[in-house]
C-alpha positions, 0 to 999 in steps of 0.5 A, spaced: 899 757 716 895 764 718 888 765 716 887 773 716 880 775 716 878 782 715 871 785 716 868 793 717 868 795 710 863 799 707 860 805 702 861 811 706 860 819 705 866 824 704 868 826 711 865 819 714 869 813 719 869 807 718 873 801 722 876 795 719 878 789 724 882 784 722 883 777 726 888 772 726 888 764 726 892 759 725 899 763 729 899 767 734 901 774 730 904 777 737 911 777 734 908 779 728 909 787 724 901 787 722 900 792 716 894 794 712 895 795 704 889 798 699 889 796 691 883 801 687 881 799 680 886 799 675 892 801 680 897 798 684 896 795 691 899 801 696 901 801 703 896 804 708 899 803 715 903 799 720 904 796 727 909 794 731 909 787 734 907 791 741 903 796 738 908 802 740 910 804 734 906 806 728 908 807 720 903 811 715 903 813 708 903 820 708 895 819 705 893 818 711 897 821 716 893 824 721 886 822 719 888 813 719 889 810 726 892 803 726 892 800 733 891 791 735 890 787 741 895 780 741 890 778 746 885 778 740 890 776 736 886 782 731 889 789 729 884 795 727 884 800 721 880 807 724 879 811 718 877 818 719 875 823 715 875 819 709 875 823 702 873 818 695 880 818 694 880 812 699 876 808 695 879 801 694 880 793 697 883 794 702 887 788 705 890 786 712 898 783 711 903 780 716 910 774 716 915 772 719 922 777 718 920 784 718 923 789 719 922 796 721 920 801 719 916 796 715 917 796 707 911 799 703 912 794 698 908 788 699 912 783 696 916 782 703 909 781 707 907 774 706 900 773 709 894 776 706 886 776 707 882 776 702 881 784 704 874 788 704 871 794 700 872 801 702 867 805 698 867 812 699 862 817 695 862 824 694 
């Protein structure tokens, strides 16, 4: 079984950074497409970002393109979210996703992704 943990999040002003980490226990994720989701009140669980098992190709909804990087280190076993420029729509839970059998580019539904963490809150004011 895997045990995703995310961590970084916070209230945060228009125009701010944040950084969210999430680790990994139980398995190994270096084979593993790590992604990131969001979920706001009242809406559906989106997709945000993902990274490939080696980190060399990255995949963005267009909401973030430019301003969210993602990145990991399989030596840690943990994958990052660094989000700039941040703007109150961004507001939301924000959650760490992995399995087994994805493919690329990743899908933005989150029914294929089969390990969750219990996500962290990302609030940003305006």
């Amino acid at each position: 079984q895997v045990q995703l943990v995310e961590s970084g999040g916070g209230l945060v002003q228009a125009g701010g950074s944040l950084r969210l980490s999430c680790a990994a226990s139980g398995r190994t994720l270096g084979w593993y497409i790590m992604g990131w989701f969001r979920q706001a009140p009242g809406q559906e669980r989106e997709f945000v970002a993902a990274i490939s098992w080696s980190g060399s190709a990255t995949y963005y909804a267009d909401s973030v393109k430019g301003r969210f990087t993602i990145s990991r280190d399989n030596a840690k076993n943990t994958v990052y979210l660094q989000m700039n420029s941040l703007k109150p729509e961004d507001t939301g839970h924000y959650y760490c996703a992995s399995g087994p059998g994805l493919s690329w580019p990743p899908p933005a539904s989150d029914r294929p992704w089969n390990y969750w963490g219990q996500g962290t809150q990302v609030t940003v004011s305006s």
